[in-house]
C-alpha positions in Angstrom: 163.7 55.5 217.8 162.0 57.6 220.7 165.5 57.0 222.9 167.5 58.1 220.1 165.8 61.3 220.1 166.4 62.2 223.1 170.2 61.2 223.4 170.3 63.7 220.6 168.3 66.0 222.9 170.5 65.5 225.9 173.8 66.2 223.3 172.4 69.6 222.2 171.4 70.5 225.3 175.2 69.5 226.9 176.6 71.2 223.5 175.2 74.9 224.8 177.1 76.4 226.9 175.7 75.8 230.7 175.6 72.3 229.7 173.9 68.8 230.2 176.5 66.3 231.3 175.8 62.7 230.7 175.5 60.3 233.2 175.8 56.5 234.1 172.6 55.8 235.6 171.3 57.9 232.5 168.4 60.3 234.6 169.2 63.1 232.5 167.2 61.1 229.7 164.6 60.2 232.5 164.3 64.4 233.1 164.0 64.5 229.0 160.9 61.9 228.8 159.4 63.0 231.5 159.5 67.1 230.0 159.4 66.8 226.1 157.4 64.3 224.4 159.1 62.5 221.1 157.7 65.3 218.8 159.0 68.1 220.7 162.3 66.6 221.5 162.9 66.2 217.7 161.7 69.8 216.7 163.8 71.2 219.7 167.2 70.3 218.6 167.0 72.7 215.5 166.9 75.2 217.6 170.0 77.6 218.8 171.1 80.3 221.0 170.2 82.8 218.5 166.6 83.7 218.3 164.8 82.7 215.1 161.1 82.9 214.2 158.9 79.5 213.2 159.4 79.9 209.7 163.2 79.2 209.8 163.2 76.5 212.4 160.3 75.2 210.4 163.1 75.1 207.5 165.5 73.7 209.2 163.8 70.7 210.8 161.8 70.0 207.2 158.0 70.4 208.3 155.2 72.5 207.4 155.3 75.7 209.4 151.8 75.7 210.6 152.7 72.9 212.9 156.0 74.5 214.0 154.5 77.3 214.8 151.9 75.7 216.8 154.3 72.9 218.0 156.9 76.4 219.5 154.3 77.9 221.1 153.0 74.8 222.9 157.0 74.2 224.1 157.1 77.8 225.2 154.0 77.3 227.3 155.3 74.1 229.1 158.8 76.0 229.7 160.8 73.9 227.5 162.4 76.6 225.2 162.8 80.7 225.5 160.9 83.3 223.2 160.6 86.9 222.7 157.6 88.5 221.1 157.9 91.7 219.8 155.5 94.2 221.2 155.0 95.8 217.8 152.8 92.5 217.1 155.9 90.6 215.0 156.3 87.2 214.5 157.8 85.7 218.1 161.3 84.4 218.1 162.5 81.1 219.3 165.7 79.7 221.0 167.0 77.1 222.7 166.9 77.1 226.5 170.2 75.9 228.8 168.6 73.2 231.2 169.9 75.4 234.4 169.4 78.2 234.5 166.3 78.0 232.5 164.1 74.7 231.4 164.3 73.5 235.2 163.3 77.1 236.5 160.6 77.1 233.9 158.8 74.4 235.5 158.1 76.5 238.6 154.1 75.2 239.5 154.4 72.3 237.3 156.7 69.7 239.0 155.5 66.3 239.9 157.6 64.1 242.7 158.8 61.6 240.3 160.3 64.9 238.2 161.9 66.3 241.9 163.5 62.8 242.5 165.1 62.4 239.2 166.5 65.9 239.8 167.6 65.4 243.0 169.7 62.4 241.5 170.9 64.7 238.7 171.6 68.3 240.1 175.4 66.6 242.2 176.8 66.4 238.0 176.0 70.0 237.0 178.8 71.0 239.3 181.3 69.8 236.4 179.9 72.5 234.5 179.7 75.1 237.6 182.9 74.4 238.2 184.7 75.9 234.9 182.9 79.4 235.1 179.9 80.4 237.0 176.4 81.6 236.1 176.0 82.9 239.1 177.0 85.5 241.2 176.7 86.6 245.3 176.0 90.0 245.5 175.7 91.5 249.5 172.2 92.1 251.2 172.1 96.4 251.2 172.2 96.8 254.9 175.8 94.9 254.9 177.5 97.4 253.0 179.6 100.2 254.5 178.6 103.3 253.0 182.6 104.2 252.8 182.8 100.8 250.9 184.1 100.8 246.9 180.6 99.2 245.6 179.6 99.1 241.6 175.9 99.5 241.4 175.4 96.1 239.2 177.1 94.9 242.9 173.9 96.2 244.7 170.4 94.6 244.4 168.7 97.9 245.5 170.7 99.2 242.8 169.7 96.8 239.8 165.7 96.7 240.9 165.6 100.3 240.4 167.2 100.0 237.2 163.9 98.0 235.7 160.9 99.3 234.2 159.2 95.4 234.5 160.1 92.9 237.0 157.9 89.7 237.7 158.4 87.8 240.9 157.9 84.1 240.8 157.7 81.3 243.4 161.4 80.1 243.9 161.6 76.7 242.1 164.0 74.9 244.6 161.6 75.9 247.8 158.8 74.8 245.9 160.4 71.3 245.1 161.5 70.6 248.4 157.7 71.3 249.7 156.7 69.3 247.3 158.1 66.2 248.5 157.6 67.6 252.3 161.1 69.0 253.2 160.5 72.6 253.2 162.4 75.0 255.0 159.2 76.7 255.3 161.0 80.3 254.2 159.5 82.9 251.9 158.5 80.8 248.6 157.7 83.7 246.4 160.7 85.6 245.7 162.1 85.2 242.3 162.3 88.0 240.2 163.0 88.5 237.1 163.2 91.4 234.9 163.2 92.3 231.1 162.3 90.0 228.8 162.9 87.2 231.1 160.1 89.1 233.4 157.8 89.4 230.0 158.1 85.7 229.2 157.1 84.5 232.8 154.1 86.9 232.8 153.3 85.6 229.1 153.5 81.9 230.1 151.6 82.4 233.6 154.9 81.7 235.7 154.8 84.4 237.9 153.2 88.3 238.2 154.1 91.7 237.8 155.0 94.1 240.7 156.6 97.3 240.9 159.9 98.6 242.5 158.3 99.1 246.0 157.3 95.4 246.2 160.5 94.3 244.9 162.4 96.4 247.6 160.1 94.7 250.0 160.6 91.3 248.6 164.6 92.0 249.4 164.6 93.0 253.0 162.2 90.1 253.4 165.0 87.7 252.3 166.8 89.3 254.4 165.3 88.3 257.7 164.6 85.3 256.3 168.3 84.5 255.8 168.7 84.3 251.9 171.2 84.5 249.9 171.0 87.3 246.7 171.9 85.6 243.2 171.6 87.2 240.5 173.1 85.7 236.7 177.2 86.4 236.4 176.5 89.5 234.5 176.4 93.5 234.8 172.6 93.4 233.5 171.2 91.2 235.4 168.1 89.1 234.2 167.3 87.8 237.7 167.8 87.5 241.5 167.2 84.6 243.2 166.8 84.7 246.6 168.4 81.6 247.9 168.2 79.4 251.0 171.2 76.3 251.8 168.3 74.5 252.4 166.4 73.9 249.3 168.8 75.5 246.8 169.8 73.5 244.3 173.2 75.2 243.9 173.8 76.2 247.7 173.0 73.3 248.6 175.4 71.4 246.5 178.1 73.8 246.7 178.4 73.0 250.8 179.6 69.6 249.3 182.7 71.9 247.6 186.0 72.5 249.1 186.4 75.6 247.5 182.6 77.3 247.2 183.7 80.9 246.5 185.4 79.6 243.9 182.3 78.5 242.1 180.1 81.5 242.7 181.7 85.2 241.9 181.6 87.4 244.3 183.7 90.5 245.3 183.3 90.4 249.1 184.1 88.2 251.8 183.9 88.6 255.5 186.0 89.5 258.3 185.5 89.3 262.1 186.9 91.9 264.8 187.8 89.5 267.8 187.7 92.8 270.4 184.7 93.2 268.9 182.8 89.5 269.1 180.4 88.9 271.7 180.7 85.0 270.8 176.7 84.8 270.2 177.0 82.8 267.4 174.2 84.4 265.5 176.2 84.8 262.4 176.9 80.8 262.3 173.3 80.2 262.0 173.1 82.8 259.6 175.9 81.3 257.4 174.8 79.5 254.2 177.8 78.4 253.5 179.6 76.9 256.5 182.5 79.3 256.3 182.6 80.2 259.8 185.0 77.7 262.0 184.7 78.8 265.7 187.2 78.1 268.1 188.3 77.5 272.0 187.6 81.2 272.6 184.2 81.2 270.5 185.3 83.7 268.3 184.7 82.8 264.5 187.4 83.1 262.0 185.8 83.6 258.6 187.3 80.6 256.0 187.9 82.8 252.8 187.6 79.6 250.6 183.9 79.0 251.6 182.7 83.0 252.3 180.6 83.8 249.2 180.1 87.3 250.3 176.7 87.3 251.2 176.9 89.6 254.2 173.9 87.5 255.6 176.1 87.3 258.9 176.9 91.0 258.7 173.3 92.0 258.9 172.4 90.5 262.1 175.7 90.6 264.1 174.6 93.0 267.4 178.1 94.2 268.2 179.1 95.2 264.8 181.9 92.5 264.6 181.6 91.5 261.4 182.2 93.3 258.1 182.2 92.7 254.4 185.4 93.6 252.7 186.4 93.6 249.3 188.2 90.9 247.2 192.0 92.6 246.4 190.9 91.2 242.4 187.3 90.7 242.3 186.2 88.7 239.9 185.4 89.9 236.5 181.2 90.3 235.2 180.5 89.8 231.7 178.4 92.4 230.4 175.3 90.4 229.8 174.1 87.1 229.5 175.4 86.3 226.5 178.8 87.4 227.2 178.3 85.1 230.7 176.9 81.9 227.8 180.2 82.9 225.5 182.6 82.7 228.2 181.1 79.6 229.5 181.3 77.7 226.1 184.5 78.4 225.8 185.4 77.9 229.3 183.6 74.2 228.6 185.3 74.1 225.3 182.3 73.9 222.8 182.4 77.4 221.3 185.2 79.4 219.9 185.0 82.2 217.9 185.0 81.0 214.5 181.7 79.1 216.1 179.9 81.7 217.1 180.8 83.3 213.7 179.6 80.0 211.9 176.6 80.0 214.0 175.2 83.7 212.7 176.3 83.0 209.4 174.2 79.4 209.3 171.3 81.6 210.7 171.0 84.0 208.6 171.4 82.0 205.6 168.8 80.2 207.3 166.9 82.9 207.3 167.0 84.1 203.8 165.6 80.8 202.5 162.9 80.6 204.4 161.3 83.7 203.4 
């Protein structure tokens, strides 16, 4: 009975959009035991994207609500679903969480190396989902754009941190993971942030703390002498930025095993070299997350479009002012938010259409009305 449950876990969880592909070896239910225990598993497959209170979840799964309630905030607290409280003091709200981004990141200070190992195994078969339309985006460290340069501000992370009235910063999961299992890169580990609601629930549930813009703007130019790579979710209002290393990253470091990387990751720039210009240092190669620089005979490196992600990493630090970000002829286009990103994701993946999505609020709020 307990496996059953959590096949039916691993379903709904593939059934949202960012996914949960199945595997042979079956570690994706090894990732599920080792999280959720039976009860949990059970109650968290009545939950959906849309955000419900206890009361209606407590409907739909047929229990008393006391012990929804209770049983909600306990999974909230171990990062296993998402919730927004209201800060007029109503009841919290409830929804399912995507596995990446989201349950995994929401284990930040809890992992265990058995957990790491199984993940390690897993993290190669979300690239099937990656692959169809991406969650993330690249956006260029500030001191690589040209001031002359056609730039949107949800395109600069100076730009989107000034924009927030809370952010949290949080230790980055993947650096955190590879430490624990004695691989660290040994980069900045606490440089997630988050902002929004996303920021409030990490504060709520002790994931990370709260800092103001000035921090923030320091936390940036730190990852950028530390060589990381800004990602922030595929959307204009961004909930995050990540601040990613090829190391440790789960996604970077996966997406070197790609042909086509910028294919996977939107970004609108790319790089381009000036050959009079190269003092053949090779700075940029080091600096290169990505691999996309193939140097040749006369050490100058050509930039391969296919793997730039736009990072500007190698931009930064180039000391003849060789390189330079340009921008993609038809950059790729940013859902509005996350939900747009989820929507276009589903239906990229083929489980939601419209007439779901319509389904789906109807089925809520009918849900809903009964419970009161």
């Amino acid at each position: 009975m307990n496996e059953e449950i959590y096949r039916r876990l691993a379903q709904h969880l593939d059934d949202l959009p960012a996914g949960y592909p199945a595997t042979e070896s079956g570690v994706e239910l090894r990732i599920l035991r080792r999280l959720f225990t039976p009860e949990e598993a059970a109650l968290a497959i009545h939950l959906t994207l849309l955000p419900e209170e206890a009361r209606v979840v407590a409907r739909r799964a047929g229990l008393p609500l006391a012990e929804v309630a209770q049983r909600l905030a306990e999974m909230e607290q171990k990062g296993l679903i998402y919730a927004k409280h209201s800060r007029s003091g109503g009841a919290p709200q409830y929804q399912a969480a995507p596995f990446v981004v989201g349950i995994w990141e929401f284990q930040v200070g809890r992992l265990t190396p058995e957990l790491v190992h199984d993940f390690e195994e897993y993290a190669p078969h979300l690239l099937q989902v990656w692959e169809k339309t991406p969650q993330l985006r690249t956006i260029p460290v500030g001191e690589s754009i040209d001031a002359q340069m056609e730039i949107m501000p949800y395109e600069q992370a100076e730009e989107i941190i000034r924009d927030q009235k809370l952010i949290v910063v949080a230790p980055c999961i993947c650096r955190q993971e590879k430490q624990l299992v004695g691989e660290g890169c040994g980069k900045p580990l606490e440089t997630c942030l988050s902002f929004g609601s996303g920021a409030a629930y990490y504060q709520r549930n002790g994931l990370g703390r709260e800092i103001d813009q000035t921090e923030a703007l320091s936390i940036l130019r730190q990852a950028n002498a530390a060589g990381l790579v800004l990602q922030p979710g595929n959307s204009k209002r961004a909930g995050f930025i990540c601040c990613c290393c090829g190391d440790c990253c789960g996604v970077l470091r996966n997406l070197k095993q790609h042909p086509q990387p910028s294919s996977v990751l939107a970004s609108a720039f790319f790089a381009k070299v000036d050959a009079e210009l190269c003092i053949s240092c090779g700075v940029c190669e080091t600096r290169c997350q990505m691999e996309a620089l193939d140097v040749y005979d006369d050490g100058v490196p050509v930039v391969n479009e296919a793997r730039c992600i736009g990072c500007g990493l190698c931009v930064t630090t180039c000391p003849s002012e060789a390189i330079v970000l340009k921008r993609k002829e038809t950059p790729p286009p940013i859902p509005a938010n996350t939900a747009m990103t989820h929507i276009q994701l589903g239906k990229a993946r083929g489980k939601m259409s419209n007439s779901d999505l319509v389904m789906l609020a109807v089925k809520s709020k009918v849900d809903r009305l009964l419970a009161k």
